[in-house]
C-alpha positions as CSV (number, residue, x, y, z in Angstrom):
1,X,28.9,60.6,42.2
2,X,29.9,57.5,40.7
3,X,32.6,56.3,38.4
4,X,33.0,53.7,36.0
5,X,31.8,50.5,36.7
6,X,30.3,51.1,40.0
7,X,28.5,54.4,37.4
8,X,27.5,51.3,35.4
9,X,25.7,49.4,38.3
10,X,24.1,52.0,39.6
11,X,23.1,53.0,36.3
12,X,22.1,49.2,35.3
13,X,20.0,48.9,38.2
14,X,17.8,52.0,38.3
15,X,16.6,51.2,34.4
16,X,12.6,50.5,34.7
17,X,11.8,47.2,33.3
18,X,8.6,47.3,35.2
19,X,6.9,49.8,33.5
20,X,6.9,48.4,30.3
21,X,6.5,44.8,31.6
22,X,9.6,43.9,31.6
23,X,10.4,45.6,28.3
24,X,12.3,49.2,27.5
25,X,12.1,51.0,24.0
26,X,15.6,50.9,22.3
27,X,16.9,53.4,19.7
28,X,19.7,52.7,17.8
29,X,21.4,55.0,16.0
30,X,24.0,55.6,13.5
31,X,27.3,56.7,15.6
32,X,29.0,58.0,12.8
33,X,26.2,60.4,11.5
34,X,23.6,60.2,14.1
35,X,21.2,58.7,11.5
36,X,18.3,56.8,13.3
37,X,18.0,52.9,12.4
38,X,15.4,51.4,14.5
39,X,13.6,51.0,17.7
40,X,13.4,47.7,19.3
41,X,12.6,46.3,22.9
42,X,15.3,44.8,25.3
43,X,14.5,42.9,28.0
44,X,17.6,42.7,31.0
45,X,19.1,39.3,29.3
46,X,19.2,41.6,25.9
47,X,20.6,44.1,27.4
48,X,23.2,42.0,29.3
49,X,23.8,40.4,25.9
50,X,24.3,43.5,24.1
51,X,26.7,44.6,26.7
52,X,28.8,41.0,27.1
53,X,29.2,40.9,23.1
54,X,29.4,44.1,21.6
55,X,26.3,43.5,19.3
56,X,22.9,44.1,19.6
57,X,20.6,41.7,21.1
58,X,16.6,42.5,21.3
59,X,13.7,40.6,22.7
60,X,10.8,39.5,19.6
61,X,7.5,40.6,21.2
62,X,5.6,38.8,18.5
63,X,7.9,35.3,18.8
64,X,8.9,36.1,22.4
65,X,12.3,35.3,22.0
66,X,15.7,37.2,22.3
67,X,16.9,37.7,19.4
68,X,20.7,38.9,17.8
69,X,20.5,41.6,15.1
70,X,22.3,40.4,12.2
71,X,22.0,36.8,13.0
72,X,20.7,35.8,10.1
73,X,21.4,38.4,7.3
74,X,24.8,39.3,8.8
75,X,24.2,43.0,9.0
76,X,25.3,43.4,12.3
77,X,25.3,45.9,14.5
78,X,28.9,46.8,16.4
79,X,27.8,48.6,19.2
80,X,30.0,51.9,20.2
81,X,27.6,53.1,23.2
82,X,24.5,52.6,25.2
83,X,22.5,55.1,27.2
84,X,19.8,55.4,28.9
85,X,17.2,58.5,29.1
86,X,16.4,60.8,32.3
87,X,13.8,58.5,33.7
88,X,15.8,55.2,32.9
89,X,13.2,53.7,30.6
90,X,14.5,54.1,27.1
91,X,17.5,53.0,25.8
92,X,19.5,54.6,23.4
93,X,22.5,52.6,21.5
94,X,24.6,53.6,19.2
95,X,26.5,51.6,16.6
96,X,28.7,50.7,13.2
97,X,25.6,49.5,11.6
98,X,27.0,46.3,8.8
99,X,24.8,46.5,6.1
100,X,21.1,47.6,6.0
101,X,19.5,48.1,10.0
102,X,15.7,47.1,8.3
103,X,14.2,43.7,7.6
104,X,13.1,45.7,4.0
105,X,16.8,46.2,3.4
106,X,16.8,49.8,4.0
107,X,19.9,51.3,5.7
108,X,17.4,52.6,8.4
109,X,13.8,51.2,9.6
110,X,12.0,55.5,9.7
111,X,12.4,55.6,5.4
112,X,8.5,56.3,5.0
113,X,8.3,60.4,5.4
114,X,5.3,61.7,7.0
115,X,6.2,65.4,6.9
């Protein structure tokens, strides 16, 4: 079993960029009320990012860029934990989200209901 940081790199290493070429799905939710915000791709540089600064960083599929949430409309995301699924390809992040998590300006990105 491992323990803190060598937990981390073990944990860091296994995650499977390859299946999604080079990509992993990335939840974030609310941390407070477990509210869902948005699903984004990170790359390993977006991860590492994420996890140098303490906000999120994502990688633009359509621009193919990395980019920082909050950059330009200053709602932020403070990010409280990462964690990553039983099979190590998707991501799950929670956060303080600063101001509205959806380019719409909705608090969260899911506001259409389906059922």
């Amino acid at each position: 079993m491992y323990k803190g940081e060598n937990m981390e790199k073990e944990i860091l290493k296994n995650i499977d960029f390859k299946k999604g070429k080079g990509l992993v799905p990335t939840i974030v939710q609310d941390f407070q009320n477990g509210e869902v915000l948005m699903m984004a791709y990170m790359n390993e540089e977006s991860l590492k990012r994420t996890m140098e600064t303490g906000k999120t960083w994502f990688f633009s599929r359509s621009r193919n860029e990395l980019w920082n949430k909050g950059a330009t409309s200053g709602h932020y995301q403070n990010v409280k934990s990462i964690s990553v699924d039983c099979d190590y390809d998707t991501i799950l992040i929670k956060v303080e989200q600063i101001g509205a998590a959806c380019h719409t300006g909705n608090r969260s990105c899911f506001y259409r209901k389906l059922y």
